[in-house]
C-alpha positions as a Markdown table, in Angstrom:
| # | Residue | x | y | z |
|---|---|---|---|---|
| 1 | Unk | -32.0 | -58.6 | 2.9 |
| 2 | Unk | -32.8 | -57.1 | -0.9 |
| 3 | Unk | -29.3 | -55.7 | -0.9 |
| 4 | Unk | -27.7 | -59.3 | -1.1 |
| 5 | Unk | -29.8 | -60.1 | -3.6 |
| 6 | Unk | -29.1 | -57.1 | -5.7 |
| 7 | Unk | -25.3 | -57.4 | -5.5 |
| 8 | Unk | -25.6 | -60.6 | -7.4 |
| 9 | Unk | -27.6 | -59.2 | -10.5 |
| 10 | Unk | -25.0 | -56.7 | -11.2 |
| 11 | Unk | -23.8 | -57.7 | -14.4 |
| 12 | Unk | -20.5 | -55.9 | -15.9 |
| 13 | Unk | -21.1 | -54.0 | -18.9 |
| 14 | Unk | -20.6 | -55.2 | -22.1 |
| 15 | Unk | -17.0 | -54.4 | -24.5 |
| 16 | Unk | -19.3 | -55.7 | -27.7 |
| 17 | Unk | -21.8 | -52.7 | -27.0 |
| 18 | Unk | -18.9 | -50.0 | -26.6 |
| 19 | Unk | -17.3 | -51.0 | -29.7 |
| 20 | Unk | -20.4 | -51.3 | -31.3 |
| 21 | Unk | -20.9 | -47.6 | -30.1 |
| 22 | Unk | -17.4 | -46.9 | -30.8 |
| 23 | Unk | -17.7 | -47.4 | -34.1 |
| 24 | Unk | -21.1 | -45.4 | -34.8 |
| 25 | Unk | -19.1 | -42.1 | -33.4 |
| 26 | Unk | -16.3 | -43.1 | -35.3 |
| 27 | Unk | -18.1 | -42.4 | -38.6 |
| 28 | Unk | -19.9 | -39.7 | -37.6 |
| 29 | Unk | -19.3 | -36.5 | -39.5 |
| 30 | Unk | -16.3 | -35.0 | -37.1 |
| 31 | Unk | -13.2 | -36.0 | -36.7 |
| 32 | Unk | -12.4 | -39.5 | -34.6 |
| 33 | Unk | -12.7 | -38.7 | -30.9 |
| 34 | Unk | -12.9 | -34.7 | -31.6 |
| 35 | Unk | -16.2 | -34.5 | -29.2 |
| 36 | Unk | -13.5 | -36.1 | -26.4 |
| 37 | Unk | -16.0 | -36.7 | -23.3 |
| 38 | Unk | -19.2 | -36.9 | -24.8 |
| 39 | Unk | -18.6 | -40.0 | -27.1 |
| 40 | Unk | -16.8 | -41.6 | -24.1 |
| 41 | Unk | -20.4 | -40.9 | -22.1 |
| 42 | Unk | -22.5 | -41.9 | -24.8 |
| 43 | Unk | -20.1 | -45.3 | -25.6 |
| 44 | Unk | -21.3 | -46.4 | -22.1 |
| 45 | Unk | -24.7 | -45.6 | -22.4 |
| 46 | Unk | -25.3 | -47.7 | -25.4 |
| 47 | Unk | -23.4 | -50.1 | -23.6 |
| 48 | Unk | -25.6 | -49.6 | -20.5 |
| 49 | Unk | -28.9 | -49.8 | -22.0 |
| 50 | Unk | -27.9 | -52.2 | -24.7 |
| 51 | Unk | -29.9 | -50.5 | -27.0 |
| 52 | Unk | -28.6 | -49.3 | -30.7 |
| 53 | Unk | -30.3 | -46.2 | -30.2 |
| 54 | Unk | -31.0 | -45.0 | -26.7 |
| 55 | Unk | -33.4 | -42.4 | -25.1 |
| 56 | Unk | -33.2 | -40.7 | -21.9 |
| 57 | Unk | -36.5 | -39.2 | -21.6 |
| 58 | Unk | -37.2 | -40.7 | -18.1 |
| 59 | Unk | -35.4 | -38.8 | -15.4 |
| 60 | Unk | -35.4 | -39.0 | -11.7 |
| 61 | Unk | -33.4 | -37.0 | -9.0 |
| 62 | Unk | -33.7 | -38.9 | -5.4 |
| 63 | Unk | -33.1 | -36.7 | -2.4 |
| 64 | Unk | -32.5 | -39.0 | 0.9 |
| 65 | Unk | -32.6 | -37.1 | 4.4 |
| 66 | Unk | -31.5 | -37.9 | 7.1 |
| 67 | Unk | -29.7 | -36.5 | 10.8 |
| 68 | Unk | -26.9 | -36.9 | 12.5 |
| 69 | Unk | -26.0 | -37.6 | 16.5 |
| 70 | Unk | -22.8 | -36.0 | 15.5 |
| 71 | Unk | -24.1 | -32.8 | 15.1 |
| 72 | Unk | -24.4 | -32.2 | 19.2 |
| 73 | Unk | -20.4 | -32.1 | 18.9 |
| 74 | Unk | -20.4 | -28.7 | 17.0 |
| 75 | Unk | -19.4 | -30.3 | 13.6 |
| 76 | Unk | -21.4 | -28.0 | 11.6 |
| 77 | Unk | -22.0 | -24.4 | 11.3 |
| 78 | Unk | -25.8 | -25.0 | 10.6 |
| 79 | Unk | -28.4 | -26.5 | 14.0 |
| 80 | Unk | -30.0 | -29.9 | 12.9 |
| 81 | Unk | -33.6 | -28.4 | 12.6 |
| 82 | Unk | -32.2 | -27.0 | 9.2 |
| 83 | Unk | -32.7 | -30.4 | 7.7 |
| 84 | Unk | -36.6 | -30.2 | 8.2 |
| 85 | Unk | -37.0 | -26.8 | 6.8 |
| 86 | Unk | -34.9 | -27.8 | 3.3 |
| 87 | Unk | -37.1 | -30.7 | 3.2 |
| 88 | Unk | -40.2 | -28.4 | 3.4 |
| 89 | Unk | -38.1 | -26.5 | 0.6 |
| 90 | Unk | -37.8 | -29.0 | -1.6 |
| 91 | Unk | -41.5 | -30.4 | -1.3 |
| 92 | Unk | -42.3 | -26.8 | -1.9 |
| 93 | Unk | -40.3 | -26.6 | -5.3 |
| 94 | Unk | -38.5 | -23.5 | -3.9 |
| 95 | Unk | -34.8 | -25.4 | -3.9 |
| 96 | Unk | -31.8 | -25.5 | -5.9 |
| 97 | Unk | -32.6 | -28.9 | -6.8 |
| 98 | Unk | -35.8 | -28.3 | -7.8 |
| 99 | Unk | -34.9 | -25.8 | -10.4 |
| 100 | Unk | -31.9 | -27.2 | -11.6 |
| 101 | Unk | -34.0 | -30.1 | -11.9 |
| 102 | Unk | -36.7 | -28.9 | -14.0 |
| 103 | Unk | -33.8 | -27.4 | -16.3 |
| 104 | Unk | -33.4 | -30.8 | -16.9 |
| 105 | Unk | -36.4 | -31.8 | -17.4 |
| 106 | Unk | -35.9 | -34.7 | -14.1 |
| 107 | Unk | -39.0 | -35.1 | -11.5 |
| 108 | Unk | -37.6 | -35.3 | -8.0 |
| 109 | Unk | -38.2 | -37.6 | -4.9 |
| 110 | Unk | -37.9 | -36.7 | -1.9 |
| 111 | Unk | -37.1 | -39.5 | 0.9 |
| 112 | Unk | -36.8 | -39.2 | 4.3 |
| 113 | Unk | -35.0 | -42.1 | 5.6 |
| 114 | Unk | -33.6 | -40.8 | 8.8 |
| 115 | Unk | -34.6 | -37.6 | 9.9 |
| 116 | Unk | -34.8 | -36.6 | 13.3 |
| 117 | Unk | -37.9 | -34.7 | 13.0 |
| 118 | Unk | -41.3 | -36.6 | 11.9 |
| 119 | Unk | -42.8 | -34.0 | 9.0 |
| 120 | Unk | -46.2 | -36.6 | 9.2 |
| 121 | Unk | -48.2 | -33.6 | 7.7 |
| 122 | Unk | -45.7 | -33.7 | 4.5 |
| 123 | Unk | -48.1 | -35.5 | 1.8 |
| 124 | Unk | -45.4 | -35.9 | -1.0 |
| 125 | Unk | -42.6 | -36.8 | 1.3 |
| 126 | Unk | -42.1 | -40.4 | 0.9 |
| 127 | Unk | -41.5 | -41.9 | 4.3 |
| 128 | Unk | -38.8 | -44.8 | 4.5 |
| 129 | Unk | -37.8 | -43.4 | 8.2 |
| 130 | Unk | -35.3 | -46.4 | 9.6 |
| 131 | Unk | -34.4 | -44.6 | 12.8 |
| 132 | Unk | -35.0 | -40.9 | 13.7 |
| 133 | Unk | -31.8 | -39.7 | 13.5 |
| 134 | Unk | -27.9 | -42.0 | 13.6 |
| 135 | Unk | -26.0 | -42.0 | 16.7 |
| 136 | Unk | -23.7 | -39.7 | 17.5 |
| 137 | Unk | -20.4 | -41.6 | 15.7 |
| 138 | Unk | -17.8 | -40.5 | 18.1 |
| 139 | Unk | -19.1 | -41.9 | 21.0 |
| 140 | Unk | -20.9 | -45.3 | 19.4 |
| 141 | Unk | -22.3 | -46.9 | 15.8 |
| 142 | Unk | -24.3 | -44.3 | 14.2 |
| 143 | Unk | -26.3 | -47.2 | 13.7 |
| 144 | Unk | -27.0 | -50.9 | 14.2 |
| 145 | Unk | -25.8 | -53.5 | 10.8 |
| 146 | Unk | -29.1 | -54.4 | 10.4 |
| 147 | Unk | -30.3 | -50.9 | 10.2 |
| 148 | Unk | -27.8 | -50.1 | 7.5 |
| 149 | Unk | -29.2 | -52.8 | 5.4 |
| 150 | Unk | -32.2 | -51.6 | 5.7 |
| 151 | Unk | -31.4 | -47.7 | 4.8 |
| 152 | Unk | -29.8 | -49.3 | 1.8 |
| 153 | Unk | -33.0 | -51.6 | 0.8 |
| 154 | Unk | -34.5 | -48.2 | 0.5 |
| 155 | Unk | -32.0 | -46.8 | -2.3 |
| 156 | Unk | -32.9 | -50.2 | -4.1 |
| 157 | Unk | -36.7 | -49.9 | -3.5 |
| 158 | Unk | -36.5 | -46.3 | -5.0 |
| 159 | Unk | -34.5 | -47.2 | -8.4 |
| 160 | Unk | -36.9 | -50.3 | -8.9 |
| 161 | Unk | -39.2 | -48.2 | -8.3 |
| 162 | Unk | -38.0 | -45.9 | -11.0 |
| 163 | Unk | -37.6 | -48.7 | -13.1 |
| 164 | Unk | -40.9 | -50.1 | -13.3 |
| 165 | Unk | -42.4 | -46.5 | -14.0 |
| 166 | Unk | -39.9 | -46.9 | -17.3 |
| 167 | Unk | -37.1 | -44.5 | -15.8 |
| 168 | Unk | -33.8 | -44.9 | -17.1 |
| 169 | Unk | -31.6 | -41.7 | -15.6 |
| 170 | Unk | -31.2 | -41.7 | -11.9 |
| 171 | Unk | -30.0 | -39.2 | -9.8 |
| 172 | Unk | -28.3 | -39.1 | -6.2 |
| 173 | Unk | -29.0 | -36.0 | -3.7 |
| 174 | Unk | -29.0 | -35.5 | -0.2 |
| 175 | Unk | -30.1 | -33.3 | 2.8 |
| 176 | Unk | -28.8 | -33.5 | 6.3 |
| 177 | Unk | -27.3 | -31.1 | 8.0 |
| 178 | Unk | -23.5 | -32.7 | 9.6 |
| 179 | Unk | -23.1 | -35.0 | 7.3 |
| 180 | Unk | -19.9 | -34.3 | 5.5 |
| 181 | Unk | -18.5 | -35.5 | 8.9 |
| 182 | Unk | -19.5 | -39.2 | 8.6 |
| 183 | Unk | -18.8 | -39.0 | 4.8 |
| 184 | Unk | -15.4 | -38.4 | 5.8 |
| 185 | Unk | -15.2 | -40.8 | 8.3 |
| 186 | Unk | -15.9 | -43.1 | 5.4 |
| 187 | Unk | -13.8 | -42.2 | 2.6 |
| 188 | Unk | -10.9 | -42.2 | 5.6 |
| 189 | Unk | -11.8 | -45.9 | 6.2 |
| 190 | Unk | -12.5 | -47.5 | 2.9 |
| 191 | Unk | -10.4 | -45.4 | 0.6 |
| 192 | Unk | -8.3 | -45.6 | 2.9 |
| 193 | Unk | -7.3 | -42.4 | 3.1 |
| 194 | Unk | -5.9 | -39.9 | 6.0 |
| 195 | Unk | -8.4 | -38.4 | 8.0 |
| 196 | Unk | -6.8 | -34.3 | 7.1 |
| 197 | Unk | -6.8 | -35.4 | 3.7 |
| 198 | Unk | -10.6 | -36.1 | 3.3 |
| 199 | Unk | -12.0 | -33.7 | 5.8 |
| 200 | Unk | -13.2 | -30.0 | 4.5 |
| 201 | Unk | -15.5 | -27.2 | 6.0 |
| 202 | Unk | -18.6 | -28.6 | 5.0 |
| 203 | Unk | -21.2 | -25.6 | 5.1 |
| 204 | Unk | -18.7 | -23.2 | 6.0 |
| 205 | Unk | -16.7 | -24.3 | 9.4 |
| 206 | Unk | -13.9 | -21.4 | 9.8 |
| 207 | Unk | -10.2 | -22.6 | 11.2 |
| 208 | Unk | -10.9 | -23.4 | 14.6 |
| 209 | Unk | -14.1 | -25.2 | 13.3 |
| 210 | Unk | -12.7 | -27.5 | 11.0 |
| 211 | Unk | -9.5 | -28.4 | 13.4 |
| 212 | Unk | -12.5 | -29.8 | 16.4 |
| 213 | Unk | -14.7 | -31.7 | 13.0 |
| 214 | Unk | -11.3 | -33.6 | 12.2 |
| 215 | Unk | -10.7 | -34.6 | 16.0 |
| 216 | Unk | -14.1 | -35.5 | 16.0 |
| 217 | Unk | -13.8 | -38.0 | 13.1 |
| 218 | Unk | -10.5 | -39.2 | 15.0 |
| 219 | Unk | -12.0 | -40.0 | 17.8 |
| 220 | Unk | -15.1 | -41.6 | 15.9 |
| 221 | Unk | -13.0 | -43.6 | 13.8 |
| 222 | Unk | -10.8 | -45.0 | 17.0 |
| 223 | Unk | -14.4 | -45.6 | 18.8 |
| 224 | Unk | -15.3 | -47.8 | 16.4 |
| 225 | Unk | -12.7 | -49.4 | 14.8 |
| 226 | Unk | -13.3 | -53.0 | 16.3 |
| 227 | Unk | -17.1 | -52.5 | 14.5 |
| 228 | Unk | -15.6 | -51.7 | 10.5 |
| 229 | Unk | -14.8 | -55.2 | 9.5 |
| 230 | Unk | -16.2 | -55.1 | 6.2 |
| 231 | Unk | -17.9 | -52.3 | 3.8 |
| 232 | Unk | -21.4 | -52.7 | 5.3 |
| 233 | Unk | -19.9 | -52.8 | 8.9 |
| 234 | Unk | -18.5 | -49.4 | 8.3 |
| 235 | Unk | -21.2 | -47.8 | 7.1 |
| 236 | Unk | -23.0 | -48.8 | 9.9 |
| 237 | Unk | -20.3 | -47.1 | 12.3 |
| 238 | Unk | -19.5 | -44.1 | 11.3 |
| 239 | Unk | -22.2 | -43.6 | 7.5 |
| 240 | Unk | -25.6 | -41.6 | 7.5 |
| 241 | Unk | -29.2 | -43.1 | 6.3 |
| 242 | Unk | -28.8 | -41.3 | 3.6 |
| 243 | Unk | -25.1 | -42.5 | 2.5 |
| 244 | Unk | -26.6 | -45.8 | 2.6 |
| 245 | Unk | -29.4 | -44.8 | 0.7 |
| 246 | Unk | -27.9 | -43.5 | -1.5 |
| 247 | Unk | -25.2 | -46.4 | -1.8 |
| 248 | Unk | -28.6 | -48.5 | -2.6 |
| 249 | Unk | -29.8 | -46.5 | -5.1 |
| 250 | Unk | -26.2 | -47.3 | -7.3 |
| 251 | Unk | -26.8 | -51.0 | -6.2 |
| 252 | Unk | -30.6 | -51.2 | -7.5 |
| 253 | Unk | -29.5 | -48.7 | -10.9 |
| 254 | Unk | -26.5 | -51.0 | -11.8 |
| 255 | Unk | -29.0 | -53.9 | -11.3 |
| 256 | Unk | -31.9 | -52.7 | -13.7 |
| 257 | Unk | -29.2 | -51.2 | -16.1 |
| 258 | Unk | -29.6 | -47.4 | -15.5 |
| 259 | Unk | -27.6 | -45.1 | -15.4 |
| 260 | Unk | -27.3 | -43.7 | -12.6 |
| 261 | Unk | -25.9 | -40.3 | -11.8 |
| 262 | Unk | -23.5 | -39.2 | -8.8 |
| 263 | Unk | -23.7 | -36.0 | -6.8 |
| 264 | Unk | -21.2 | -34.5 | -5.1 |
| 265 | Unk | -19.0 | -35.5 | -1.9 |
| 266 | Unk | -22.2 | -37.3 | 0.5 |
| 267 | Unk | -23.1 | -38.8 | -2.4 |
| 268 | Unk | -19.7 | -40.0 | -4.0 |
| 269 | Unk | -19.5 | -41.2 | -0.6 |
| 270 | Unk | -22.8 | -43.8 | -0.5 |
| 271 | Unk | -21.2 | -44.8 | -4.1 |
| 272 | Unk | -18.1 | -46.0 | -2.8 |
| 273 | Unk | -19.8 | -48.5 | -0.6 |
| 274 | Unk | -21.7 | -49.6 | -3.3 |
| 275 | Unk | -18.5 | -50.1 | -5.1 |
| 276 | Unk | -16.6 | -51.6 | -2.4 |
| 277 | Unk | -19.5 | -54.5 | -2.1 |
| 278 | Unk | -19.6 | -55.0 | -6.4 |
| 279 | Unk | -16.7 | -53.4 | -7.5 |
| 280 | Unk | -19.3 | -54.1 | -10.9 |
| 281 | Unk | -21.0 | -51.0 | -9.6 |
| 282 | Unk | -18.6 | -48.3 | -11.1 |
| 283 | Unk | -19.7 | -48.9 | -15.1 |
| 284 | Unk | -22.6 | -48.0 | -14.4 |
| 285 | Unk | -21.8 | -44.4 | -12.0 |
| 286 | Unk | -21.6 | -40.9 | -13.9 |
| 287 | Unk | -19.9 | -39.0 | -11.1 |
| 288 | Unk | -20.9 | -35.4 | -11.8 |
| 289 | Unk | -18.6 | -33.1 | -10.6 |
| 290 | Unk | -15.7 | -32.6 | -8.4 |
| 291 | Unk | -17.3 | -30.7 | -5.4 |
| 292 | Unk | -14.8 | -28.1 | -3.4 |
| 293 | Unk | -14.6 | -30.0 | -0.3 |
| 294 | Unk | -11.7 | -30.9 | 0.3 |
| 295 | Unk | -11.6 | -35.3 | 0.3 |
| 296 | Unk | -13.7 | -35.2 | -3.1 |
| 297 | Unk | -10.7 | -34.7 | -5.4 |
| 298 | Unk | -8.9 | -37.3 | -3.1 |
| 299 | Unk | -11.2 | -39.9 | -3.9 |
| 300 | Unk | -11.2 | -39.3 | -7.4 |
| 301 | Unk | -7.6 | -39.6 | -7.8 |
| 302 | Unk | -7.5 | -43.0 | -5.7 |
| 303 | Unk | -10.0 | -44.4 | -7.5 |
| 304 | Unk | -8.8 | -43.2 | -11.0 |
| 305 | Unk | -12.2 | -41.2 | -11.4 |
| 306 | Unk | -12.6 | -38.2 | -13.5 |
| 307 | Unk | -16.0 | -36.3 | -13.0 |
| 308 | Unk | -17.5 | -34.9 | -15.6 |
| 309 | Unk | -17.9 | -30.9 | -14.3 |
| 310 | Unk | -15.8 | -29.4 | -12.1 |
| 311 | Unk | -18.0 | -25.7 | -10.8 |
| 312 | Unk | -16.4 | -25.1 | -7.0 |
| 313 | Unk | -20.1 | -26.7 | -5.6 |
| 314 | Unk | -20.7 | -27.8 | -2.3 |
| 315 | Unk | -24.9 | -27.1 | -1.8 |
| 316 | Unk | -25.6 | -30.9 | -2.6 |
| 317 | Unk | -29.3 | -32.1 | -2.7 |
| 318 | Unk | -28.6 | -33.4 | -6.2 |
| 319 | Unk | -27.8 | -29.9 | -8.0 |
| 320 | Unk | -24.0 | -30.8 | -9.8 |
| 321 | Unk | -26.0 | -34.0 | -10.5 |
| 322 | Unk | -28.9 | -32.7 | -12.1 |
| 323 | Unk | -26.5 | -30.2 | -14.6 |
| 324 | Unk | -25.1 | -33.3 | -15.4 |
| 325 | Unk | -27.8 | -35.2 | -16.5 |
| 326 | Unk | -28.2 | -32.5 | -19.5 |
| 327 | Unk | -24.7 | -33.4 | -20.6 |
| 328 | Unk | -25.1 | -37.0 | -20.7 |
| 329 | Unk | -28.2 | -36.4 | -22.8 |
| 330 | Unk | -26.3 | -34.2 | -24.7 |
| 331 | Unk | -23.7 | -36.7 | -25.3 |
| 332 | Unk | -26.7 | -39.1 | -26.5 |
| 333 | Unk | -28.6 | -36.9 | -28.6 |
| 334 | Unk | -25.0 | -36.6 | -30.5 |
| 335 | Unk | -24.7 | -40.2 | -31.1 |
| 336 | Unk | -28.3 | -41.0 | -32.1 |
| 337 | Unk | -28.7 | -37.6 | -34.4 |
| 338 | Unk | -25.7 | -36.9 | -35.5 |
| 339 | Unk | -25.4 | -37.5 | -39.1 |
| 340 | Unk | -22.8 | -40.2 | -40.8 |
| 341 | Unk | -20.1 | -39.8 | -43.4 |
| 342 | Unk | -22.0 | -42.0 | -45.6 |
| 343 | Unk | -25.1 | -40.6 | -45.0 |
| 344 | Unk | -23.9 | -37.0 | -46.4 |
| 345 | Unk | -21.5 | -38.3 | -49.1 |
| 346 | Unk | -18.9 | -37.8 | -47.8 |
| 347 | Unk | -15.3 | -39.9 | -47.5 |
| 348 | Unk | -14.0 | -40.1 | -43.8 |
| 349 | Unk | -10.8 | -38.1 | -44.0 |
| 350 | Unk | -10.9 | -36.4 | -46.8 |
């Protein structure tokens, strides 16, 4: 499958470029390190791109829906035809991705890779459907291994895709209404992590709610646990088509050298799958911001992660991500325009 392929291109970033970026910021005209973040974001895009003077003009937020089986447990507040009308949403330009997006001055894609319903008469939906709909996790797989590679073939088809068309900033999102319960499941598994510890409310489960979602991912996790051998293995248990999507789309952006811009908890989610198959993976993820459910700030603490905004979200579809794609370009547009000591006469330091 394309994802083996791709694992083996992913090349680790080079310490010559960050120095050589290092020492552009050092002698610009501020103090050493006194724009903290931003030179530390624009160190690794030179690095990235491998370019003395990088542009980010190209920008591209990809949105992957998909269902869940899970959902006929009562895991979310929200019924499952919720997913179809978004969709419609976002193709309409009516979202919070879409404007957020345009704010940033990113196009948007919108994939649907496992959706339960079949929106045929959706021109501008690009159709990658592996399966209508995962099975329900906590009575089975929520889908087949061979299934899962394909769903992540998908993510890698849509940043080569980008790539070719000259794109260099890509984006995760994500639409699919249940599925902070099988991106739970996985950050339990393959952080590890305890199941209480990485489970939250999701769109708004109240007490009694969120008590039956984390007995559901119990009893998913014990269903399967003979199936999670490996990374891919447990995706394919208890993931979405969209977490493998999107763990794709960090797989094919590390591979082509983008960078390549993480969501929120779903999405942090398909990135740590990418990262547990090339731990190479993680130079090239911007994670975006720390999202109020609950297991997000867990997995950035195991995995020594700081995000760059933290704004109480939890919509998803790519919005924290798109808000931080204007700070990264912020960061840049410092380090290309930003004049030098030497360039304004004057001595560093005095």
């Amino acid at each position: 499958m394309m994802w083996e392929q791709t694992l083996k291109k992913i090349q680790p970033v080079s310490q010559k470029w960050m120095d050589k970026a290092g020492q552009r910021l050092d002698n610009l005209t501020k103090p050493r390190g006194s724009l903290g973040r931003l030179e530390e974001m624009a160190a690794r895009v030179v690095a990235i791109r491998e370019e003395e003077r990088p542009l980010l003009e190209e920008k591209e937020v990809f949105v992957f829906a998909g269902d869940h089986g899970v959902v006929s447990d009562g895991v979310s507040a929200y019924p499952q035809e919720v997913t179809g009308l978004m969709v419609r949403n976002f193709l309409g330009g009516g979202a919070g991705i879409n404007v957020l997006a345009r704010a940033a001055g990113a196009g948007v894609s919108i994939i649907d890779i496992g959706m339960k319903e079949d929106l045929e008469d959706a021109d501008r939906l690009i159709k990658k459907n592996v399966r209508r709909a995962t099975g329900n996790i906590a009575s089975g797989p929520a889908m087949s291994r061979e299934e899962a590679g394909k769903a992540i073939d998908v993510g890698i088809e849509m940043a080569e895709n980008a790539f070719d068309d000259g794109t260099v900033m890509i984006a995760s999102g994500e639409m699919g209404i249940g599925n902070t319960t099988p991106s739970s499941a996985v950050f339990a598994a393959l952080l590890p992590a305890e199941i209480d510890d990485v489970t939250g409310r999701g769109t708004g489960l109240d007490d009694e709610g969120l008590i039956h979602k984390v007995t559901v991912i119990k009893k998913a996790l014990e269903v399967n646990r003979n199936r999670m051998d490996d990374p891919i293995s447990t995706l394919a248990a208890v993931g979405g088509f969209e977490i493998a999507g999107i763990c794709g789309l960090c797989l094919g952006g590390a591979a082509h050298r983008m960078i390549v811009v993480v969501d929120g908890f779903i999405s942090s989610a398909g990135a740590l799958v990418a990262m547990r198959l090339n731990p190479v993976v993680k130079d090239y993820l911007f994670f975006s911001h720390n999202s109020s459910e609950k297991g997000h700030s867990v997995f950035f603490k195991k995995e020594k992660i700081q995000p760059i905004l933290d704004l109480d979200l939890r919509l998803g579809e790519g919005t924290g991500a798109a808000i931080a794609m204007q700070i990264i370009e912020d960061s840049v547009s410092i380090y290309n325009e930003m004049a030098t000591f030497e360039e304004v006469g004057i001595e560093p330091g005095a």
